[in-house]
Z-matrix of the N, CA and C atoms (Angstrom, degrees):
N
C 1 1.454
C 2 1.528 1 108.26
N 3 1.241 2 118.85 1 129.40
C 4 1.409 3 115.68 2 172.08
C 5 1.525 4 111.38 3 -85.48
N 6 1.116 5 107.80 4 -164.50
C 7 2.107 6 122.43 5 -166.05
C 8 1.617 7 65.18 6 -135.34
N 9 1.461 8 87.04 7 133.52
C 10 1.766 9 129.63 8 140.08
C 11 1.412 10 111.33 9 -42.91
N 12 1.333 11 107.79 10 151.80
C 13 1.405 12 112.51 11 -179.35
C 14 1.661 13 91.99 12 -93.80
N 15 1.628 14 84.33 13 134.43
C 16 1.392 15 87.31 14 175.86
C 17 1.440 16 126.98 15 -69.98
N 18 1.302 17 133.61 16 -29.34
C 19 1.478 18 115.74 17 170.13
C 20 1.380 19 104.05 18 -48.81
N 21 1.203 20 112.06 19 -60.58
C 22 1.857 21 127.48 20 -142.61
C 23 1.772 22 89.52 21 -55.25
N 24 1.682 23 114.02 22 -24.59
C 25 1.530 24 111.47 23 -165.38
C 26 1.779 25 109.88 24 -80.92
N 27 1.807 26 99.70 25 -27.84
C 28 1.130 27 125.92 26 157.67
C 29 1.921 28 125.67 27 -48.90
N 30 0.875 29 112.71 28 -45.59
C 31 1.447 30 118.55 29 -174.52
C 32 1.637 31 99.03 30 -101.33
N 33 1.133 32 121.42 31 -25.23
C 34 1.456 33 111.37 32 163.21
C 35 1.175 34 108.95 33 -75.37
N 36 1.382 35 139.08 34 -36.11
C 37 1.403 36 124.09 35 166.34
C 38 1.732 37 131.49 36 -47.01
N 39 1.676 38 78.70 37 -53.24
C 40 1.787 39 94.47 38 164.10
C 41 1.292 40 118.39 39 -56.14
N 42 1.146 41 126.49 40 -63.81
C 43 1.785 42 131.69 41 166.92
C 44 1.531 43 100.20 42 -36.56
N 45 1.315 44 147.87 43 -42.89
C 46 1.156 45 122.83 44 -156.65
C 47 1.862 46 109.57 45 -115.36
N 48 1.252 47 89.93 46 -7.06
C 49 1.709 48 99.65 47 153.90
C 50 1.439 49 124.93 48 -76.82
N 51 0.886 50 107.64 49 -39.21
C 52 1.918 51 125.70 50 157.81
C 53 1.287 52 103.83 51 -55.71
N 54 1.597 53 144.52 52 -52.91
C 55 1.211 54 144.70 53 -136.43
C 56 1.560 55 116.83 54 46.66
N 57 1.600 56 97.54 55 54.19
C 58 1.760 57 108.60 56 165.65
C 59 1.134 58 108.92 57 -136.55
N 60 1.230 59 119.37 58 -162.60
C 61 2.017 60 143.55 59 -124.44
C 62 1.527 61 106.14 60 -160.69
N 63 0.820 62 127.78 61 153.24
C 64 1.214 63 167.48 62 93.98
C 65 1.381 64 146.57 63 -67.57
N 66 1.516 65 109.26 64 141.33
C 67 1.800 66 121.30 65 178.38
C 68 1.174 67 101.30 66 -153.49
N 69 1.516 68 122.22 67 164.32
C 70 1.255 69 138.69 68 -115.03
C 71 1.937 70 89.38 69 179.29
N 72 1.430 71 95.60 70 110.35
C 73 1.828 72 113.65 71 137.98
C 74 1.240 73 117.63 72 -123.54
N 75 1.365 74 100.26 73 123.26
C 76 1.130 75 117.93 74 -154.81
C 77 2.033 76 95.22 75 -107.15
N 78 1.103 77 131.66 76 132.34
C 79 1.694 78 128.85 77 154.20
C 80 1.351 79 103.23 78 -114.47
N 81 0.982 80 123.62 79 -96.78
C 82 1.863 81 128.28 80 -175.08
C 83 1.315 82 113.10 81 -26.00
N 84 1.703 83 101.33 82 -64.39
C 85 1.613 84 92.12 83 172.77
C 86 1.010 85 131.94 84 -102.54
N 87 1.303 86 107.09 85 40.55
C 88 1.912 87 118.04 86 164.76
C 89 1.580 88 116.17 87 25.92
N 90 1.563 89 126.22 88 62.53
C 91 1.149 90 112.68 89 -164.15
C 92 1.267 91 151.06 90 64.12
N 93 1.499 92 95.27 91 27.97
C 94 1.264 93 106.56 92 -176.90
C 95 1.687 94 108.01 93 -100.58
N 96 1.267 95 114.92 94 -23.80
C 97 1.620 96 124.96 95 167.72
C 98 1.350 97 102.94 96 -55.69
N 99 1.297 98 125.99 97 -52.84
C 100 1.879 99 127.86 98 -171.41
C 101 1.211 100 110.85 99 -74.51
N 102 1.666 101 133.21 100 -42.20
C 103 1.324 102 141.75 101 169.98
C 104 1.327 103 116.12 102 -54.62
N 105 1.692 104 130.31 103 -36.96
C 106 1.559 105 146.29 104 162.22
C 107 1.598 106 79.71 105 -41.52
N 108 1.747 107 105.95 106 -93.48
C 109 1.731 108 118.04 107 -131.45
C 110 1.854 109 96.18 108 -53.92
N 111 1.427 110 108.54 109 -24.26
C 112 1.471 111 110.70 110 -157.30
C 113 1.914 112 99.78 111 -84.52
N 114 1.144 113 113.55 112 -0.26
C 115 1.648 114 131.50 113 -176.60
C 116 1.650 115 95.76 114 -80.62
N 117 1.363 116 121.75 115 -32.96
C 118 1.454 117 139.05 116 -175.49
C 119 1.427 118 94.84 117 -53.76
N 120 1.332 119 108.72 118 135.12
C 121 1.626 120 111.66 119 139.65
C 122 1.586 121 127.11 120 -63.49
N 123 1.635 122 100.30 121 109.33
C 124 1.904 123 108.57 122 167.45
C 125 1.739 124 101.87 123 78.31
N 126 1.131 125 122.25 124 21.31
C 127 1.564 126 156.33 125 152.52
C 128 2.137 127 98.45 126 -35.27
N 129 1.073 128 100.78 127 -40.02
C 130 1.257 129 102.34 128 164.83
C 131 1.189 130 121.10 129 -45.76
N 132 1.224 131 123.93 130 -54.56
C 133 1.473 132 142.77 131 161.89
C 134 1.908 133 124.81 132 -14.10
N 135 1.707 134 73.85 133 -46.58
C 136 1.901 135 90.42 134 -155.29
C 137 1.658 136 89.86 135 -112.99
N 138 1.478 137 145.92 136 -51.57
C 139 1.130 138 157.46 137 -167.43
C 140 1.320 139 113.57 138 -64.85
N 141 1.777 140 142.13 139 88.66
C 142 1.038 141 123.56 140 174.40
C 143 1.782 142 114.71 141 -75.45
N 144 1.147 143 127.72 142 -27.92
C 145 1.022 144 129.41 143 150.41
C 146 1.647 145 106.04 144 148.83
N 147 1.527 146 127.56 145 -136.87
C 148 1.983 147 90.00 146 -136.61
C 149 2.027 148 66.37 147 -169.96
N 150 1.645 149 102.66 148 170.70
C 151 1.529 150 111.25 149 158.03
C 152 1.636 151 91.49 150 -171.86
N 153 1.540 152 88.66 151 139.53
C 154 1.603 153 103.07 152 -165.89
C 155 1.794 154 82.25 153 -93.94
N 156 1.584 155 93.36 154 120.33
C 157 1.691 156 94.40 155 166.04
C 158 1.943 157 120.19 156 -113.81
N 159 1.464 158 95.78 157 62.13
C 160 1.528 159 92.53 158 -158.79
C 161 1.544 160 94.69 159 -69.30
N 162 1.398 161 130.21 160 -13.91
C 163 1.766 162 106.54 161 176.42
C 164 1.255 163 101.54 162 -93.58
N 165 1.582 164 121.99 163 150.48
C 166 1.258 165 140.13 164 171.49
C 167 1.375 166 110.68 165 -50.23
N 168 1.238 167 130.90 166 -19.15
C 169 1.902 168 120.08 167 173.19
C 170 1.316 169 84.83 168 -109.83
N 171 1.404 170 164.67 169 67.75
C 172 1.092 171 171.36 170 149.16
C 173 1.679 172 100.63 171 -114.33
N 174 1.594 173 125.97 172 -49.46
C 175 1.132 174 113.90 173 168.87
C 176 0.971 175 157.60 174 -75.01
N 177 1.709 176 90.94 175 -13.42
C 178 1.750 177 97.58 176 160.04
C 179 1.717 178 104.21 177 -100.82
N 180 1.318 179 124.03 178 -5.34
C 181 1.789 180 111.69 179 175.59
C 182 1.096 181 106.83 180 -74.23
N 183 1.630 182 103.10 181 -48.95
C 184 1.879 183 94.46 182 -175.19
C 185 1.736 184 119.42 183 -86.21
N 186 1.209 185 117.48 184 -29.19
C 187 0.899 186 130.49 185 -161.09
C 188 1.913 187 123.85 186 -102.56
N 189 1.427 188 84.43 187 -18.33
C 190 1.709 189 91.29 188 168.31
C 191 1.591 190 105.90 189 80.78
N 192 1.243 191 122.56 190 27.58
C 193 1.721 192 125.07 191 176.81
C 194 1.673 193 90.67 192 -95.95
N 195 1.356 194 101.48 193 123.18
C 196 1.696 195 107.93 194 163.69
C 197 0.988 196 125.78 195 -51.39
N 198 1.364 197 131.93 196 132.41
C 199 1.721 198 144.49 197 -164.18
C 200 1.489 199 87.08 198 -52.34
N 201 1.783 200 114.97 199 -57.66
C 202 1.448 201 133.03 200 -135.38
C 203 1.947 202 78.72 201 -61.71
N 204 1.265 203 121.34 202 -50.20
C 205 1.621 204 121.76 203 -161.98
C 206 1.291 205 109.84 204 -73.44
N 207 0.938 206 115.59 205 -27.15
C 208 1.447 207 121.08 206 172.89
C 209 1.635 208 122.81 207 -65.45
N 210 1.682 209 96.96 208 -49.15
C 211 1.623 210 112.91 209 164.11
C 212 1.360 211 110.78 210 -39.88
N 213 1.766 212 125.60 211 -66.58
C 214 0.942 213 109.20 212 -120.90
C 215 1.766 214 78.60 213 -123.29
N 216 1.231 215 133.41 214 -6.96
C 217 1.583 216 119.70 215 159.48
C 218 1.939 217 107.35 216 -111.72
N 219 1.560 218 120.35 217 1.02
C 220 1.603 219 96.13 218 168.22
C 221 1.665 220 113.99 219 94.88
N 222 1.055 221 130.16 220 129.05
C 223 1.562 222 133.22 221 -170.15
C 224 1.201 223 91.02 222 -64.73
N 225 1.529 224 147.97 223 -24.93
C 226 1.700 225 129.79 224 170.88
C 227 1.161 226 113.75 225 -90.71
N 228 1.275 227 144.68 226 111.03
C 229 1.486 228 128.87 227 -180.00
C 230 1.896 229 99.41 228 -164.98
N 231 0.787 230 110.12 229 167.22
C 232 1.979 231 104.20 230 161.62
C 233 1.412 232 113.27 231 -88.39
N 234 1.485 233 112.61 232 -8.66
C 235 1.603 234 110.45 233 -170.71
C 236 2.229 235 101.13 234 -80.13
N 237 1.488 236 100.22 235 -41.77
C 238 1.233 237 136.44 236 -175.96
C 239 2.045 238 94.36 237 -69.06
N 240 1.108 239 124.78 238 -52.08
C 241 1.399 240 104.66 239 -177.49
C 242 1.795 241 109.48 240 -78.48
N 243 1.447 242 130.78 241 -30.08
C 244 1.109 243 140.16 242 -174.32
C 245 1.546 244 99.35 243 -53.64
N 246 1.520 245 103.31 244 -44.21
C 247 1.874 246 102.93 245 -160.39
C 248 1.536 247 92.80 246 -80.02
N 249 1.430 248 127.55 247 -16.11
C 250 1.366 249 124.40 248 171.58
C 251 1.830 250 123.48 249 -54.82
N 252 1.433 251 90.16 250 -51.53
C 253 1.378 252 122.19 251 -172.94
C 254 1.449 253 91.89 252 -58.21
N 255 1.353 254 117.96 253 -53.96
C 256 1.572 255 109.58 254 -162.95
C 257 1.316 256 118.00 255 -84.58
N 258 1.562 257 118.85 256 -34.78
C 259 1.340 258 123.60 257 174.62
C 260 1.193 259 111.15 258 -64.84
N 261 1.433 260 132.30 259 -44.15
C 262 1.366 261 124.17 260 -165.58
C 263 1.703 262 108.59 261 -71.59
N 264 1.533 263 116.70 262 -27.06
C 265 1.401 264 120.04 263 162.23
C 266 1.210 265 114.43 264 -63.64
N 267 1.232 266 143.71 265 -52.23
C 268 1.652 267 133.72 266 159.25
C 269 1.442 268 114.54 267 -38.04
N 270 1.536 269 100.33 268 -56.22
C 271 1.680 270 88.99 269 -167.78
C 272 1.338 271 120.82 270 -55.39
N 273 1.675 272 106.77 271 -41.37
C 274 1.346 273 112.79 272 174.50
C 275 1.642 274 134.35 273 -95.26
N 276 1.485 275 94.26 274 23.84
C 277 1.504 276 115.54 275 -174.85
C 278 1.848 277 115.00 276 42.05
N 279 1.470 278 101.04 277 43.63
C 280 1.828 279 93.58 278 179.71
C 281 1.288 280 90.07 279 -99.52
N 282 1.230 281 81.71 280 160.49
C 283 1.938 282 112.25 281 166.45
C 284 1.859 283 109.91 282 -60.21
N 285 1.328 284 109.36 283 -24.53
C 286 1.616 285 105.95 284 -168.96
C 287 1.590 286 98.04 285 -143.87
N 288 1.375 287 124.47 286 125.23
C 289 1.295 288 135.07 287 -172.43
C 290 1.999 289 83.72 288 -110.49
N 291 1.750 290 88.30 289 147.76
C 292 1.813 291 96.24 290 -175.71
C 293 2.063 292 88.65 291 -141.63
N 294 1.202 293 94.43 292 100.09
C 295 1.947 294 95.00 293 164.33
C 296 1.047 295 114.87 294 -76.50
N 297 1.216 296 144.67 295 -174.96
C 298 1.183 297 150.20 296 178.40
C 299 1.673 298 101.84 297 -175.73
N 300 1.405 299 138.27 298 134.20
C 301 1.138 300 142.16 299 -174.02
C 302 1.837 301 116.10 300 -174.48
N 303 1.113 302 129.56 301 113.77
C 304 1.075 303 130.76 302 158.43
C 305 1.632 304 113.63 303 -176.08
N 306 1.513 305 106.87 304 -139.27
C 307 2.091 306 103.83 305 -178.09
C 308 1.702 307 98.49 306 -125.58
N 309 1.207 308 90.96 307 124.52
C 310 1.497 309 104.51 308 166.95
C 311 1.852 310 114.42 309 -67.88
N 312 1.648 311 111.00 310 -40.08
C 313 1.125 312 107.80 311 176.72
C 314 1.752 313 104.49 312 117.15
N 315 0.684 314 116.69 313 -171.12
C 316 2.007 315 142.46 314 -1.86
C 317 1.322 316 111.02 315 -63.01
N 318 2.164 317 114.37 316 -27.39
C 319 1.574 318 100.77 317 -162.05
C 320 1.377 319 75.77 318 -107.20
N 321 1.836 320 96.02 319 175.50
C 322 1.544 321 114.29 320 158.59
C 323 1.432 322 122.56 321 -47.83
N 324 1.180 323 131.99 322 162.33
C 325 1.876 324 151.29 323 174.55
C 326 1.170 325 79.08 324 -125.90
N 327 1.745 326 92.15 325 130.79
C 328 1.333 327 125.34 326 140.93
C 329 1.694 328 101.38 327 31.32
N 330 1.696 329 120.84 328 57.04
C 331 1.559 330 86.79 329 -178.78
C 332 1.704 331 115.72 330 103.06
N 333 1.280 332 97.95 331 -60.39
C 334 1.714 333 97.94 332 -175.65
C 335 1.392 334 116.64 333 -102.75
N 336 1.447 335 88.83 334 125.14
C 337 1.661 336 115.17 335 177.81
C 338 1.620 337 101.38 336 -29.93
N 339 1.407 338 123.56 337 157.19
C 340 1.753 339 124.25 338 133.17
C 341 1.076 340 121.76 339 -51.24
N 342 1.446 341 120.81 340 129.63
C 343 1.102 342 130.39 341 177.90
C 344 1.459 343 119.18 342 125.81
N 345 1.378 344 88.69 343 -51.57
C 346 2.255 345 99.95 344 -176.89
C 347 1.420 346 105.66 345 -53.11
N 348 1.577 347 82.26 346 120.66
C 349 1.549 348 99.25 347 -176.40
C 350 1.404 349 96.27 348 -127.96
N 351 1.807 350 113.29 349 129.49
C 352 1.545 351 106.56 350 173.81
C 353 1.089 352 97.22 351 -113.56
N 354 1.364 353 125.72 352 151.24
C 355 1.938 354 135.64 353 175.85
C 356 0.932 355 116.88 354 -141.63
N 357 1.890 356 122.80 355 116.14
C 358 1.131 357 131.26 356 -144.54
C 359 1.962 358 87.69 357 -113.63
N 360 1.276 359 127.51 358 164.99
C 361 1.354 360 129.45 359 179.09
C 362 1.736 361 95.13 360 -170.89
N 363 1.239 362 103.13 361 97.44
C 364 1.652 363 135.62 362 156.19
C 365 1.489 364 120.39 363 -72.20
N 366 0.995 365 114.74 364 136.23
C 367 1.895 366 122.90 365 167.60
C 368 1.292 367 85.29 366 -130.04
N 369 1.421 368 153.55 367 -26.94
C 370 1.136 369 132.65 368 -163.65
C 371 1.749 370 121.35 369 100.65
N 372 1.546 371 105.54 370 -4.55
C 373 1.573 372 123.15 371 175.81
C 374 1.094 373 93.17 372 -118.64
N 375 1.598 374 132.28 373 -59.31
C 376 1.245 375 124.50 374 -153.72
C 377 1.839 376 92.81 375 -134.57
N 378 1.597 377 104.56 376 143.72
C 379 1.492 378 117.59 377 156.68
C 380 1.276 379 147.28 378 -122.99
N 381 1.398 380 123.14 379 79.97
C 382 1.613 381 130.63 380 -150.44
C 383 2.092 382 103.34 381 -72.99
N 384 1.188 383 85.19 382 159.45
C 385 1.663 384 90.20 383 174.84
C 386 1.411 385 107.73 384 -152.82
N 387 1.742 386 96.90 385 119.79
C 388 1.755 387 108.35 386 -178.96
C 389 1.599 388 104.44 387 -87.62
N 390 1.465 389 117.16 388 137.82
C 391 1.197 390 119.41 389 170.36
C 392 1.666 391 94.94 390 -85.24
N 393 1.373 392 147.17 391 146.66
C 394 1.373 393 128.94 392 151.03
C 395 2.043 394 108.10 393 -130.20
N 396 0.891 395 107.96 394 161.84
C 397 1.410 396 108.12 395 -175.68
C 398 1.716 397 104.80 396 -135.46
N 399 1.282 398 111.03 397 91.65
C 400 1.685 399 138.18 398 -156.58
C 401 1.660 400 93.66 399 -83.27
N 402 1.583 401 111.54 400 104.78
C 403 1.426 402 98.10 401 172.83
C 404 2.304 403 107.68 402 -79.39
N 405 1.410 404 117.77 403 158.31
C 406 0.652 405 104.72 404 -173.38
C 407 1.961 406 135.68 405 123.44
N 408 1.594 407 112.90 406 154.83
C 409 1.599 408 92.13 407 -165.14
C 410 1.669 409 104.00 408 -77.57
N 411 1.100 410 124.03 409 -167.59
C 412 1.251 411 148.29 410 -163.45
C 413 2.029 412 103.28 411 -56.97
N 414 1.528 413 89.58 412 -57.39
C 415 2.006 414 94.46 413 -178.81
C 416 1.504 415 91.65 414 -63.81
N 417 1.117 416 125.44 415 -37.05
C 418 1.926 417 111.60 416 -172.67
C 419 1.438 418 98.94 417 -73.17
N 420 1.248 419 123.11 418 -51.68
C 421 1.344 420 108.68 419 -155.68
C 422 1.702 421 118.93 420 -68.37
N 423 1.589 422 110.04 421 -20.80
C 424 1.111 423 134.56 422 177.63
C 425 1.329 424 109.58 423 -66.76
N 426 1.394 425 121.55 424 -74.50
C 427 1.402 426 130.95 425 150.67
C 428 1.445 427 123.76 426 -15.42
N 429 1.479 428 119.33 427 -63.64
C 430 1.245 429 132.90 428 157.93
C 431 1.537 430 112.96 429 -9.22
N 432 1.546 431 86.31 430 -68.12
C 433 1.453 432 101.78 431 -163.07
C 434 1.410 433 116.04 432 -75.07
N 435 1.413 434 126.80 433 -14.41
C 436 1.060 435 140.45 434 -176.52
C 437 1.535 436 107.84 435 -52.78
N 438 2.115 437 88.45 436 -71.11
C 439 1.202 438 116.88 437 177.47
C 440 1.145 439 134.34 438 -49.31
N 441 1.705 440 120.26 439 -21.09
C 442 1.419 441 136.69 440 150.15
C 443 1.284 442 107.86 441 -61.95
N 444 1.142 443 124.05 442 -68.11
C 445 1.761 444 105.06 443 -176.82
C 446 0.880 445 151.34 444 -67.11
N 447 1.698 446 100.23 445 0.77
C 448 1.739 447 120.15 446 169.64
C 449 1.837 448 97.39 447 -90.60
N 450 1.598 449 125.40 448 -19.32
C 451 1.414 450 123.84 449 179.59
C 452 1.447 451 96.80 450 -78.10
N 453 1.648 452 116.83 451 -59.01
C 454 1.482 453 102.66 452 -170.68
C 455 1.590 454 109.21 453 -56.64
N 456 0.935 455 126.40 454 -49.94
C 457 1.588 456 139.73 455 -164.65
C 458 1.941 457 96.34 456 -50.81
N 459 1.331 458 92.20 457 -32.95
C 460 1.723 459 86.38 458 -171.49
C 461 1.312 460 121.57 459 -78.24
N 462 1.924 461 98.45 460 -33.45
C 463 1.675 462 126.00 461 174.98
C 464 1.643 463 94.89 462 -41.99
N 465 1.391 464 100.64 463 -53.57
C 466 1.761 465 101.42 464 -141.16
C 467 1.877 466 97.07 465 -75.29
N 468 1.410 467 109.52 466 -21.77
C 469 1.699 468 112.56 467 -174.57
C 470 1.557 469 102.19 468 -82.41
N 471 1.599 470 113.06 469 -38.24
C 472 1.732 471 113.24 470 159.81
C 473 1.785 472 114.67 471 -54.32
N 474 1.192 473 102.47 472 -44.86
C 475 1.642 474 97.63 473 -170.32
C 476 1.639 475 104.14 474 -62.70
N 477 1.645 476 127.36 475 -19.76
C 478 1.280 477 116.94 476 -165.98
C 479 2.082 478 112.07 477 -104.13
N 480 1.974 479 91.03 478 18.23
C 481 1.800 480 111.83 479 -177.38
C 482 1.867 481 104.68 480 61.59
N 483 1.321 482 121.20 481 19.16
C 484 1.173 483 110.74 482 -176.70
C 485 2.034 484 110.84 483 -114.37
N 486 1.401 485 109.30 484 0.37
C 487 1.266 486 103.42 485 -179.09
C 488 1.732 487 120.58 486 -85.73
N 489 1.324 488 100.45 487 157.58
C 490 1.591 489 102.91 488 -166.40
C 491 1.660 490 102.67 489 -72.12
N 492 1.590 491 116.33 490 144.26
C 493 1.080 492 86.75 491 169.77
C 494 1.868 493 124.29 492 -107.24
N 495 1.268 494 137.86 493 176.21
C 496 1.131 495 142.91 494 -125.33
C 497 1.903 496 84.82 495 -84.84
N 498 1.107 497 126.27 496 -27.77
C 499 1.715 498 117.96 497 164.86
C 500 1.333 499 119.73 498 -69.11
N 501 1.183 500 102.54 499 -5.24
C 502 1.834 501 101.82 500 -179.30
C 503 1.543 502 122.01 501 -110.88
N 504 1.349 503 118.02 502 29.34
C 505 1.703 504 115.95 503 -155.21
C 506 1.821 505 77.76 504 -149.00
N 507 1.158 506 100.75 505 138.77
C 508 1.235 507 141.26 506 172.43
C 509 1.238 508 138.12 507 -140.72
N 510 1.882 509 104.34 508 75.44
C 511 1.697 510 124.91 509 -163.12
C 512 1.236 511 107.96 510 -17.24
């Protein structure tokens, strides 16, 4: 049996001290954001659930990103992870939408280096977007990105004085 990652056990604590949710579109890391929180014990709780949109009409079918935004800025962009963040929280009615979008690598996309990772994080008031630049092969850069969106996701539940802190969570 493995141990939970400890942030992800962290922000599920926070999420369920709040009595909120999370969802997850996932492209690069194909489910690797929902597979983390869902590693949690009783993760059910906090996880409304997730859709890996690694093809470009995958993000606006499943995920509710407008064709028109997609057209005209590209499945890598910050405009393209924001509409992630927010659609996948509608679709799946959570309290916190988490995008995820960029190139794992080895070669460039369309244009974008390895590494560019954009990460969108929705509540539905406000929608932040991390640019990050993931040195590293494909499982790191993926990972990377994971591990950023369980940090931003935690930033933004710290910035609102309601997150658990790291002495009080017990994977």
């Amino acid at each position: 049996m493995t141990t939970p990652d400890p942030v992800a056990a962290r922000v599920h604590a926070a999420l369920l001290g709040r009595g909120e949710t999370v969802a997850a579109a996932e492209s690069l890391t194909a489910g690797l954001f929902c597979a983390t929180i869902a590693s949690v014990p009783g993760a059910s709780a906090t996880l409304r659930g997730g859709a890996v949109v690694y093809a470009t009409d995958l993000k606006a079918v499943l995920a509710g990103v407008p064709e028109e935004l997609l057209a005209c800025h590209g499945p890598v962009s910050p405009e393209t992870a924001a509409a992630l963040a927010e659609g996948i929280r509608a679709t799946c009615t959570a309290t916190w939408g988490v995008g995820l979008t960029g190139v794992a690598g080895p070669d460039p996309v369309d244009g974008h280096r390895p590494g560019l990772v954009y990460l969108g994080i929705a509540d539905g008031q406000r929608t932040d977007v991390t640019e990050l630049d993931l040195p590293g092969d494909r499982q790191t850069v993926r990972s990377g990105a994971v591990a950023a969106a369980f940090e931003r996701l935690l930033d933004r539940l710290d910035a609102e004085g309601n997150a658990v802190p790291d002495h009080g969570v017990t994977p």
